[in-house]
N, C-alpha and C positions, 0 to 999 in steps of 0.2 A: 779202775778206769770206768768211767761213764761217758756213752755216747747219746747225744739226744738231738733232735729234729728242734730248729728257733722258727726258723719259717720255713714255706715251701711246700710243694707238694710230689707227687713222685705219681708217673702214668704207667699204663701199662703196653700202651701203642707208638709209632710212632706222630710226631707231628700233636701231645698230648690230647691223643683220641681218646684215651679212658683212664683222665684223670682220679686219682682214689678219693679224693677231697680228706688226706692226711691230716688229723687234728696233733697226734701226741705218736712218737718214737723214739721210744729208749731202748739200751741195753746197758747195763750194767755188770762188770767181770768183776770182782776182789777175790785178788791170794790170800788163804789163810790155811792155816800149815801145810803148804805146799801144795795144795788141791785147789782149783780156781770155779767159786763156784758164780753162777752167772744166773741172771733173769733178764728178762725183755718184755715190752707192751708197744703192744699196736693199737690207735682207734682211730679210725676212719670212717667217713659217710656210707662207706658201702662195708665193712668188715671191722669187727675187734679182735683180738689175740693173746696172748701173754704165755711165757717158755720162763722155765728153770731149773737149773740141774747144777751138776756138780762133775767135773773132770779131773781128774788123778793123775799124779806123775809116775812113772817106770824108772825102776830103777837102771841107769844109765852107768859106760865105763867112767863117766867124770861127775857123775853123782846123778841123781832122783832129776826128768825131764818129760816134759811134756812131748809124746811121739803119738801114731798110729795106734800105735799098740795100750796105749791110755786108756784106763775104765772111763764111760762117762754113763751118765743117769742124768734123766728129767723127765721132765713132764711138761704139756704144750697144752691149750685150747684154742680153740678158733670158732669162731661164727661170722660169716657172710649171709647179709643181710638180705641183697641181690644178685646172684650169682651174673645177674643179664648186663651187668658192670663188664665182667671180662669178656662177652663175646664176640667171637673172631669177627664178623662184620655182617656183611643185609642181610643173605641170602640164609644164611644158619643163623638162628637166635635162639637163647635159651633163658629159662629165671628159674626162680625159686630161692629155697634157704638153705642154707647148710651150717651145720653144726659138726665140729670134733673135735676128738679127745685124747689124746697122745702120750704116751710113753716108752723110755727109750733107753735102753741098756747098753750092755754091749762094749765094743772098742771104739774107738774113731773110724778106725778101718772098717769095722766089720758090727755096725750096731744092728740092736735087734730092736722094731717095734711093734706093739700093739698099740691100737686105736679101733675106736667106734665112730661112725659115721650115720650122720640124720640127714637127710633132707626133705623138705618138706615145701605142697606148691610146688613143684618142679614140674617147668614146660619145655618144650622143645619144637622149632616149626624150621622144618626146610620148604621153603615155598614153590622153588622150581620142581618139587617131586609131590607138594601134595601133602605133607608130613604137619601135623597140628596134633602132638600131642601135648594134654594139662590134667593138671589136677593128681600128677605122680608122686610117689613117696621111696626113701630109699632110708634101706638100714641093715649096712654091712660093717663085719671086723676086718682088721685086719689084726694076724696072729702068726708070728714064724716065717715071714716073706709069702705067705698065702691071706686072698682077699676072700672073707666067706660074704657070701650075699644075702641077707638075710630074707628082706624082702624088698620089692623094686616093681 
């Protein structure tokens, strides 16, 4: 099964305040011996992406079935270009870059990930308080449902 974007775009606001400027979006699923292994890409004016893994059937009373309780595995990256694309609106603004790196064990129910996180440029300015921070960096794990900070 292949699904992909012909035209269109897709915002994040309502009334599209913060359109993504969507160029390409797929995914693609094929079964092969009974495990559905899947990938996907994103590219857009503000963000690129792409995910792939692979999901397992359990064996069931009416034979081998895709449930909760299914291994899955993959692996994801992401980069946002301008994070100040998704800010909530005037008064909070933010930018910078961010970079991650993703992977994902586990059940459906109950996956487990690690990931590393960059960012880089990162500002932040609440104006009604005063708040003008720039020039930040960040670079935390995430490992076991805990987020380590590395530096920030």
């Amino acid at each position: 099964m292949s699904i992909c974007r012909s035209s269109g775009d897709l915002s994040l606001a309502p009334d599209n305040a913060l359109p993504l400027g969507l160029e390409a979006l797929t995914l693609d699923a094929r079964i092969v011996d009974d495990r559905v292994d899947f990938r996907g890409a994103l590219r857009a004016r503000v963000a690129t992406g792409q995910i792939g893994g692979t999901l397992l059937p359990v064996a069931g009373p009416g034979g081998s079935r895709l449930a909760a309780e299914s291994p899955l595995k993959f692996t994801s990256s992401f980069e946002i270009a301008r994070i100040a694309a998704f800010a909530p609106g005037a008064a909070l603004t933010f930018d910078g870059r961010v970079r991650a790196s993703i992977a994902g064990g586990g059940t459906v129910r109950d996956p487990l990930l690690t990931a590393t996180v960059q960012g880089d440029a990162l500002s932040i300015a609440y104006v009604p308080e005063g708040v003008d921070l720039r020039g930040g960096t960040l670079r935390a794990e995430l490992a076991n449902r805990e987020v380590h900070v590395q530096s920030f």
